[in-house]
C-alpha positions as CSV (number, residue, x, y, z in Angstrom):
1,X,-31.6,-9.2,-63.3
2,X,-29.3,-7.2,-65.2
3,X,-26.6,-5.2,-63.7
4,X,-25.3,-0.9,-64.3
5,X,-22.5,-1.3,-62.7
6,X,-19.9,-4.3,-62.9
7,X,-16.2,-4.8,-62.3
8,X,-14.4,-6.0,-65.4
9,X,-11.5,-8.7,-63.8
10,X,-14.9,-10.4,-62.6
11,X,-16.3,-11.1,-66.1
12,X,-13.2,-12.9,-67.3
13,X,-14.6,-16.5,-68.0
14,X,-17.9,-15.6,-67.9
15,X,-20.0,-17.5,-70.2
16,X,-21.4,-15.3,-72.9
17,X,-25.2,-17.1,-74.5
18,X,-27.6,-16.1,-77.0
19,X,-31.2,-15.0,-76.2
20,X,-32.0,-18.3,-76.7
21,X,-29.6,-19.1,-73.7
22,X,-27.2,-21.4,-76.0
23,X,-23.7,-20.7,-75.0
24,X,-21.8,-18.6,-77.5
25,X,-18.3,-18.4,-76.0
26,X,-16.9,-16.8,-73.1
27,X,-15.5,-13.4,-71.9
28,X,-11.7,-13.1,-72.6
29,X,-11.1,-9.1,-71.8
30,X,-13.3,-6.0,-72.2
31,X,-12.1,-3.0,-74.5
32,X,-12.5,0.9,-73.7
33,X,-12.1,4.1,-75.6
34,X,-10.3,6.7,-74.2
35,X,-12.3,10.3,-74.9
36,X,-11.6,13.9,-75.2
37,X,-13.4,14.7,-72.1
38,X,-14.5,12.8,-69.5
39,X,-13.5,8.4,-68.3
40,X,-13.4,6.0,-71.1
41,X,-16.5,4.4,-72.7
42,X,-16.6,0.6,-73.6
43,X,-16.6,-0.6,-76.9
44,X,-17.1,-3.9,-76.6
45,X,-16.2,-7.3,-75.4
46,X,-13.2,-9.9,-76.6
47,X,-14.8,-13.1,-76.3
48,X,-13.5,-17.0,-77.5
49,X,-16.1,-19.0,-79.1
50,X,-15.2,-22.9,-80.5
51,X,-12.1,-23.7,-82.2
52,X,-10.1,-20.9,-79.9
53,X,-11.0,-17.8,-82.1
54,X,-11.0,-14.7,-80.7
55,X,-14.0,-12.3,-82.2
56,X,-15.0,-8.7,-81.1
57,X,-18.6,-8.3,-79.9
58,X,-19.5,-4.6,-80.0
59,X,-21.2,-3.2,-76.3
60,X,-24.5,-2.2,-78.5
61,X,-25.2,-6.3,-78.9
62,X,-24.6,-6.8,-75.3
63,X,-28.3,-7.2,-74.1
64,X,-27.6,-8.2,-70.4
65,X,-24.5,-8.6,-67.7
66,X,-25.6,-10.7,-64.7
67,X,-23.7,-12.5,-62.1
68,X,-21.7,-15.2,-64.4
69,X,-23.0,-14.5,-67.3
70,X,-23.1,-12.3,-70.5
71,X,-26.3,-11.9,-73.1
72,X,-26.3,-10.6,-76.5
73,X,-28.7,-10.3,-79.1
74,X,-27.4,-13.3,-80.7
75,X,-25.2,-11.4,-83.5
76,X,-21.4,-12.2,-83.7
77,X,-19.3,-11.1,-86.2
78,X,-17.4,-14.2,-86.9
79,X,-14.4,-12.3,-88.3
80,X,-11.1,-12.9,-85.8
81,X,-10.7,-9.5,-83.8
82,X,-8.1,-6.8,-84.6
83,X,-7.3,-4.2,-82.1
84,X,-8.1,-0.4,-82.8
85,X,-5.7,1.9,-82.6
86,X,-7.3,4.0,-79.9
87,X,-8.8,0.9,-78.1
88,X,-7.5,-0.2,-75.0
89,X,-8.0,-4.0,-73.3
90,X,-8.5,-3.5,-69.6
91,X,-7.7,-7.2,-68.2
92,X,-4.3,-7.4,-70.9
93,X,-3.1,-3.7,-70.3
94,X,-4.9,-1.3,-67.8
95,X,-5.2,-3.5,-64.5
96,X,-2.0,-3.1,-63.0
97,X,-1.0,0.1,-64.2
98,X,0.3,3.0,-61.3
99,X,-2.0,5.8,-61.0
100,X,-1.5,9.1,-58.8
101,X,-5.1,10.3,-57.1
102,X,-6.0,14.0,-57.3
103,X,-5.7,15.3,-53.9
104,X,-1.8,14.6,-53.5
105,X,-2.3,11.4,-51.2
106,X,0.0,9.5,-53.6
107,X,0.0,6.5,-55.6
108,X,-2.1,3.4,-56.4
109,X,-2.3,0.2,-58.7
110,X,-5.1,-0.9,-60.6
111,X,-6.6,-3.8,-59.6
112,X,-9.8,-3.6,-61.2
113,X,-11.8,-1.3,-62.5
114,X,-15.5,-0.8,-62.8
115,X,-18.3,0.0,-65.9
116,X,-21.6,1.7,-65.4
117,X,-24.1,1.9,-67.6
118,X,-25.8,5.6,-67.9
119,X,-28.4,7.5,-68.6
120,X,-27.7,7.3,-72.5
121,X,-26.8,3.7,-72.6
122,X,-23.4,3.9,-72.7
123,X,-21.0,1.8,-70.7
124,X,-18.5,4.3,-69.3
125,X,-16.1,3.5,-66.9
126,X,-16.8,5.0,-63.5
127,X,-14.3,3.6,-60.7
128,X,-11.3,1.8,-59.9
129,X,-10.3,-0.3,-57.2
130,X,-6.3,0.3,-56.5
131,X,-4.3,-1.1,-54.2
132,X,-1.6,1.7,-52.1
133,X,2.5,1.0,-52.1
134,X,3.6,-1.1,-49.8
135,X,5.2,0.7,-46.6
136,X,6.9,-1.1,-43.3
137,X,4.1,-0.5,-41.4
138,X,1.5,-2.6,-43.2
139,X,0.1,-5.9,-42.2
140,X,0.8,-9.1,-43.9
141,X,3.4,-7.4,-46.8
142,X,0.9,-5.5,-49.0
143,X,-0.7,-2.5,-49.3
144,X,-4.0,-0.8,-48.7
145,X,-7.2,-0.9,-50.8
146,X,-9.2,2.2,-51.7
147,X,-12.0,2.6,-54.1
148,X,-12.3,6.1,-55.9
149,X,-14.0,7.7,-59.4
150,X,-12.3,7.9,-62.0
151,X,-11.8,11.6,-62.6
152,X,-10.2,11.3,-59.2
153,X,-7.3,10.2,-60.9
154,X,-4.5,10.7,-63.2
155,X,-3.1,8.1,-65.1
156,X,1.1,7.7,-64.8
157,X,0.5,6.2,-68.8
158,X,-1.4,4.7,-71.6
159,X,1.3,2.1,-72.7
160,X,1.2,-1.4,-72.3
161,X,4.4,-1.3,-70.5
162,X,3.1,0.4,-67.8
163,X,0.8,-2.4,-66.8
164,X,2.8,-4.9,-63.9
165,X,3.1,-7.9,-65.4
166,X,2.7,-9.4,-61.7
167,X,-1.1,-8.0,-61.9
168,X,-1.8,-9.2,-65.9
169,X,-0.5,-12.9,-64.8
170,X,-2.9,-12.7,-61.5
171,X,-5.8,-12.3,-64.2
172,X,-4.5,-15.6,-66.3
173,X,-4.1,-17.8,-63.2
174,X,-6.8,-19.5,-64.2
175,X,-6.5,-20.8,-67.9
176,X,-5.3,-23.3,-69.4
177,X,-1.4,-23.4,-70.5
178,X,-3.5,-23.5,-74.1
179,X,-5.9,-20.9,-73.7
180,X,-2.3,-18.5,-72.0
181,X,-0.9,-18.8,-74.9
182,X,-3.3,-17.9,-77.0
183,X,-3.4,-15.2,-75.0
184,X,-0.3,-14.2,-75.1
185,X,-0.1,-14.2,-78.9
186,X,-3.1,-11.5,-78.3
187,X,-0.1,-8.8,-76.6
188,X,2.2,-6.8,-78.5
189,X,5.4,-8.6,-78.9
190,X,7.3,-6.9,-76.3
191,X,4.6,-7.1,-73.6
192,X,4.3,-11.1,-74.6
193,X,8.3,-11.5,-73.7
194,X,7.6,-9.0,-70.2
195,X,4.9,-11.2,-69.1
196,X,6.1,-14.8,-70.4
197,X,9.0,-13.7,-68.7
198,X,7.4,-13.5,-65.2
199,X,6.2,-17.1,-65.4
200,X,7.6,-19.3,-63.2
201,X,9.7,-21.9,-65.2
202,X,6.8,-25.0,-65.1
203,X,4.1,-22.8,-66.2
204,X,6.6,-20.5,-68.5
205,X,7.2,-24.5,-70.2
206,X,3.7,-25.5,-70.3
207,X,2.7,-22.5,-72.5
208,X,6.3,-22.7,-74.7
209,X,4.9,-26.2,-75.5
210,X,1.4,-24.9,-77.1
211,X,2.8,-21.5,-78.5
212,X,4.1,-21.8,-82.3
213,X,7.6,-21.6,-83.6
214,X,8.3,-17.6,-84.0
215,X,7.1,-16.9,-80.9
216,X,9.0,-19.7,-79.1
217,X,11.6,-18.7,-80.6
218,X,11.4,-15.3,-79.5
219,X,10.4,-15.9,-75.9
220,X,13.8,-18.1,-75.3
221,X,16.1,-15.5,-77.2
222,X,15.3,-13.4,-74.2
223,X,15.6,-15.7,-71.3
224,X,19.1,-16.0,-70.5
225,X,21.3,-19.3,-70.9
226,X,20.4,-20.8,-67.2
227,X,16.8,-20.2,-66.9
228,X,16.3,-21.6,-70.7
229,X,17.9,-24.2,-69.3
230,X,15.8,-24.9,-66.2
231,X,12.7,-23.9,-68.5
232,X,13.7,-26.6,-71.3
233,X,14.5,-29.2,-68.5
234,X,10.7,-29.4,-67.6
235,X,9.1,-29.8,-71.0
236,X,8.5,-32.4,-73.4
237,X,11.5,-33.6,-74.9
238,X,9.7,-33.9,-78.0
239,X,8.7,-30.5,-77.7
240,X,11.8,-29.0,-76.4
241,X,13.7,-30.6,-79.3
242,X,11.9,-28.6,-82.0
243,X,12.4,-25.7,-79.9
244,X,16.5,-26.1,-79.7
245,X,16.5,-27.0,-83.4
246,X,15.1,-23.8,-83.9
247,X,17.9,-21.5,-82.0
248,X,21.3,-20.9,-83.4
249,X,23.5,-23.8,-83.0
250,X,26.3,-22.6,-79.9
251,X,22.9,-20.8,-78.6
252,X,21.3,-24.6,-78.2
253,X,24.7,-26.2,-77.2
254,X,24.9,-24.0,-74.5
255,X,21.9,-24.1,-73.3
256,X,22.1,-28.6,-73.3
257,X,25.6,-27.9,-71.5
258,X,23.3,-26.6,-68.6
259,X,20.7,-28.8,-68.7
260,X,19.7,-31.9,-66.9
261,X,22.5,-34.6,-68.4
262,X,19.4,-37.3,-68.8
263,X,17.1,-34.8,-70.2
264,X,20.0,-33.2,-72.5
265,X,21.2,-36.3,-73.4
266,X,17.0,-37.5,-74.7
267,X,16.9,-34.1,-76.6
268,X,20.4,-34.5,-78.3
269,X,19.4,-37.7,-79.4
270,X,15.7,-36.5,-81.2
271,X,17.3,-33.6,-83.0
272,X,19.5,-36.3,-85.0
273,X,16.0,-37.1,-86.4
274,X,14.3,-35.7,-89.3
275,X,11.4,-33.4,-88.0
276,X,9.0,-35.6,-89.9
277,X,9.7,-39.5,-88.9
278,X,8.7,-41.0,-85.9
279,X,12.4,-40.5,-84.8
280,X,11.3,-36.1,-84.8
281,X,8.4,-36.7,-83.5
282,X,8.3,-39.0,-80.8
283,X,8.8,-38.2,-76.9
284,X,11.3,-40.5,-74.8
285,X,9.4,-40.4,-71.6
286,X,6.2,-43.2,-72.2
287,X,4.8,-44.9,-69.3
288,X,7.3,-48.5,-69.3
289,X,6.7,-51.7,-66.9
290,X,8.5,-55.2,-67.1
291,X,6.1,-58.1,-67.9
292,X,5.8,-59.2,-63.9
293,X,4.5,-55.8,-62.9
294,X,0.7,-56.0,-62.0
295,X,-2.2,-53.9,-63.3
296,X,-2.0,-51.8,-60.1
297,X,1.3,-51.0,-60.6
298,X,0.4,-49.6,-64.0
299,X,-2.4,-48.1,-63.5
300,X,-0.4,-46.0,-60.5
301,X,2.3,-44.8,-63.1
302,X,-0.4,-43.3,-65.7
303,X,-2.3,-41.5,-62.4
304,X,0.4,-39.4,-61.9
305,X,-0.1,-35.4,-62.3
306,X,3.0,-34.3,-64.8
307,X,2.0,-37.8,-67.1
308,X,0.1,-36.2,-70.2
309,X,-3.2,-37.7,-70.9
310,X,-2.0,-39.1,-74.7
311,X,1.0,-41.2,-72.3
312,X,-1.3,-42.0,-69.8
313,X,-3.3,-43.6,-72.5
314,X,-0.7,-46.7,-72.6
315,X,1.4,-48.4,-70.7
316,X,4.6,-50.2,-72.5
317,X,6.2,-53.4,-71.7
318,X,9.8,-54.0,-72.1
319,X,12.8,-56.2,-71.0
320,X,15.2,-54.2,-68.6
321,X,16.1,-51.3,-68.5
322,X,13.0,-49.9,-68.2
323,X,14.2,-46.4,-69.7
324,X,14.9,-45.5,-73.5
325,X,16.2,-46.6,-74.7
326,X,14.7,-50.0,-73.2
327,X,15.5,-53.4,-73.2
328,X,13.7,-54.9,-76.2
329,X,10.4,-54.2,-76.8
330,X,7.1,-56.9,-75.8
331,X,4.1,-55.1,-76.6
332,X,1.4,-52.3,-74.9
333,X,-1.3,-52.7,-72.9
334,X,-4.1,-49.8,-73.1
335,X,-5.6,-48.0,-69.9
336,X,-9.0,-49.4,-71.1
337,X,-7.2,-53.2,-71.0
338,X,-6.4,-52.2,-67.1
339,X,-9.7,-51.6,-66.2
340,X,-11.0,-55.3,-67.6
341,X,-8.4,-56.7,-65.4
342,X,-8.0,-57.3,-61.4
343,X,-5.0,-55.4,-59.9
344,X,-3.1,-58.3,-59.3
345,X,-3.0,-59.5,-62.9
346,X,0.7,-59.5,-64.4
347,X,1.1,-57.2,-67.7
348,X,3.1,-60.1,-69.4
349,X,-0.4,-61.9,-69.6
350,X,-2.8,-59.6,-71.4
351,X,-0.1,-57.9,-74.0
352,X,-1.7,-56.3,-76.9
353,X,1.7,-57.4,-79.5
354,X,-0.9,-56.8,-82.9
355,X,0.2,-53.0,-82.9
356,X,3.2,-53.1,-85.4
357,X,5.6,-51.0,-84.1
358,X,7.4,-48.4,-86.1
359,X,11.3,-47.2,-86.5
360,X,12.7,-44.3,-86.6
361,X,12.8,-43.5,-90.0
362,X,9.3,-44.3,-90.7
363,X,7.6,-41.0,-92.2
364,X,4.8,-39.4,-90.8
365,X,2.5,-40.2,-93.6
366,X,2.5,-44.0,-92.3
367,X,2.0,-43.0,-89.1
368,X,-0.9,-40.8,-89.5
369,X,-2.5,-43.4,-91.5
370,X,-1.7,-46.4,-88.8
371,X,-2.9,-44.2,-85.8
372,X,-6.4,-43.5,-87.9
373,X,-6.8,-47.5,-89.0
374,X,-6.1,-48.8,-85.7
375,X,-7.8,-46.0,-82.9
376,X,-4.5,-45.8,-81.4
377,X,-3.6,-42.5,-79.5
378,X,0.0,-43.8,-79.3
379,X,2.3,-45.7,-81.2
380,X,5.6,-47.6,-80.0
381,X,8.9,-46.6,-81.8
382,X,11.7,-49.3,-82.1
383,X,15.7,-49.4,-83.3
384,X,17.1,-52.3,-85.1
385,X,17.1,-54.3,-81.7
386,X,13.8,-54.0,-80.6
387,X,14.6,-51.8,-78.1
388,X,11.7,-49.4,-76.9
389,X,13.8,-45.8,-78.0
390,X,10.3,-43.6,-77.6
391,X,6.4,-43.1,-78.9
392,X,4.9,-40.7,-81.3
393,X,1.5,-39.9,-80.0
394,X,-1.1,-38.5,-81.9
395,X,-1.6,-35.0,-80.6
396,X,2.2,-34.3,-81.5
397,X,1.0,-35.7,-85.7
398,X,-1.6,-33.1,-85.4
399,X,0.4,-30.4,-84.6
400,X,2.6,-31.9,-87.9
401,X,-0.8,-31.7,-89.9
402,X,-2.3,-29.1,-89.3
403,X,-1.3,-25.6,-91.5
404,X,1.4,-23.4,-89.6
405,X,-1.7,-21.0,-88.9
406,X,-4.1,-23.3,-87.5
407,X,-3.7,-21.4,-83.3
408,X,-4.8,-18.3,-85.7
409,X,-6.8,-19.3,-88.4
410,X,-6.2,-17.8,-91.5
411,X,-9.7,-15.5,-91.5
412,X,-10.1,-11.8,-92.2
413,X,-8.3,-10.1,-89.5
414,X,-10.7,-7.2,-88.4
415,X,-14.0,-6.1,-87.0
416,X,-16.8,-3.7,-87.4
């Protein structure tokens, strides 16, 4: 059964189908007009089908809004979605924003807001749900909840700045450090800094790790020197070494100077590489085991949480130490080898050694073309020891060759 009235924070992630009930995409934010007279009517809705793109579906070719689910009459405009001028995103820039109410009883924030459908078929928005200031005599350290219409109140402003960034990062708890980032590409560049700014420092590095180069850039320029530091510290070295390579050079020194002397010392060493060898591209933190560890102990190592799934996809045997840069180098054994074998099995005894290791000057051309002829999601990187000095895997060659555009996608930028 189709609903009239729905509360907009609730259809984020809702799945959005066809009328053939395929699933088209899902709900990213839903976009209202302000008027001359009278609340805001909805537009339409900002959804993301496959590949990440973001595309504008107008209200009119929304069919149906049930519990968890969106219908349209099956016709998306495939071009990538360009805010109007007079359009405003509710999730990205009204929830959170202060309001005063009518009758003088103060102040209240946004914390969702509600669409009904009327007697003309227009989605209009009809009532918010706000949340009072905190005072010393209320329970458990936040404020009261109210419900009221909209004309009951009066809006403190229309800019994206007055939206809390506390409230718009609520909203996003959910995604993926991916899918955050692609939202926050969507925001103005100002509110992008604001909110990335409000991140803590783990979830602030996971979404610096999938955002491109300008807007990296951009985010860190604002941070200041000790929480860039603390920031850096927690991503990829791979990943933070492009970033510091990126920043003026006594911006980057400082920041190392702060940093983690292991982790600075990892990221000194892989911005002495050219950005397009294995030496620029490969991490220094692979799963590594001495021959006489068993297959339990492996397999232990590549369960942990903050392993990524392209390192947890190998498992590297060395002489000691067992930390680039390693002793020298023996061979890998794949997570799918673990799984043949009992636990107690030694890794010395089913070595995979036919996987050629690379140096650090090898190009990336070689290595695309090695990780395609052999299936391998990672590949070993050696000095002229043999010692184990890091891996190129192959989500960080994608990134390498794919266009500079490809979070974008270089389509028409606008919709009907």
């Amino acid at each position: 059964m189709s609903a009239t009235r729905v509360f907009v924070a609730r259809l984020a992630g809702c799945g959005v189908f066809d009328p053939a009930g395929d699933r088209v995409g899902k709900v990213i934010d839903v976009l209202v007009a302000y008027r001359k007279s009278g609340s805001p009517r909805a537009t339409g809705m900002l959804i993301e089908i496959t590949g990440r793109r973001r595309v504008f579906v107008p209200i009119a070719r929304v069919t149906s809004i049930a519990p968890g689910q969106v219908i349209t009459n099956g016709l998306v405009d495939l071009r990538r979605f360009t805010q109007r001028g007079q359009e405003v995103r509710v999730i990205a820039e009204m929830l959170g924003r202060k309001v005063s109410l009518k009758d003088g009883s103060g102040q209240g924030t946004i914390e969702d807001l509600a669409i009904e459908l009327n007697e003309r078929k227009d989605w209009i928005v009809s009532d918010l749900f706000l949340r009072r200031p905190k005072t010393t005599s209320t329970p458990f350290g936040r404020g009261a909840t109210l419900f009221i219409e909209w004309d009951d109140a009066i809006e403190e402003g229309r800019t994206a700045e007055s939206q809390s960034a506390e409230q718009l990062i609520a909203t996003y708890s959910d995604m993926l450090p991916a899918d955050l980032a692609s939202a926050l590409m969507d925001l103005p560049e100002e509110r992008m800094i604001e909110v990335a700014e409000e991140l803590d420092d783990e979830r602030l590095a996971d979404v610096l790790e999938e955002l491109p180069e300008e807007e990296q850039i951009e985010i860190v320029q604002d941070l200041d020197d000790e929480r860039a530091a603390e920031v850096l510290d927690l991503m990829q070295p791979d990943d933070a070494a492009d970033l510091m390579q990126n920043l003026p050079g006594d911006r980057a020194e400082a920041i190392l100077d702060l940093m983690d002397e292991e982790e600075a010392d990892d990221i000194r060493r892989l911005m002495q590489f050219d950005e397009f060898t294995a030496g620029g591209l490969m991490t220094t933190e692979p799963v590594i085991c001495s021959a006489d560890a068993t297959v339990a102990e492996a397999m232990a190592l590549i369960r942990r949480k903050e392993v990524a799934p392209a390192l947890a996809a190998s498992v590297f045997v060395t002489l000691p130490p067992h930390e680039t840069v390693t002793g020298r180098y023996l061979g890998m054994v794949h997570f799918q080898r673990l799984l043949r074998y009992p636990p107690h099995e030694r890794l010395g005894t089913i070595l995979d050694i036919d996987v050629e290791p690379v140096t650090a000057e090898t190009h990336i051309s070689k290595i695309h073309r090695t990780l395609a002829n052999y299936n391998l999601v990672a590949l070993p990187v050696i000095d002229s020891e043999h010692h184990l000095i890091g891996v190129v895997t192959v989500d960080d060659v994608l990134d390498h060759l794919l266009p500079d555009d490809w979070r974008t996608e270089d389509v028409e930028e606008s919709h009907d």
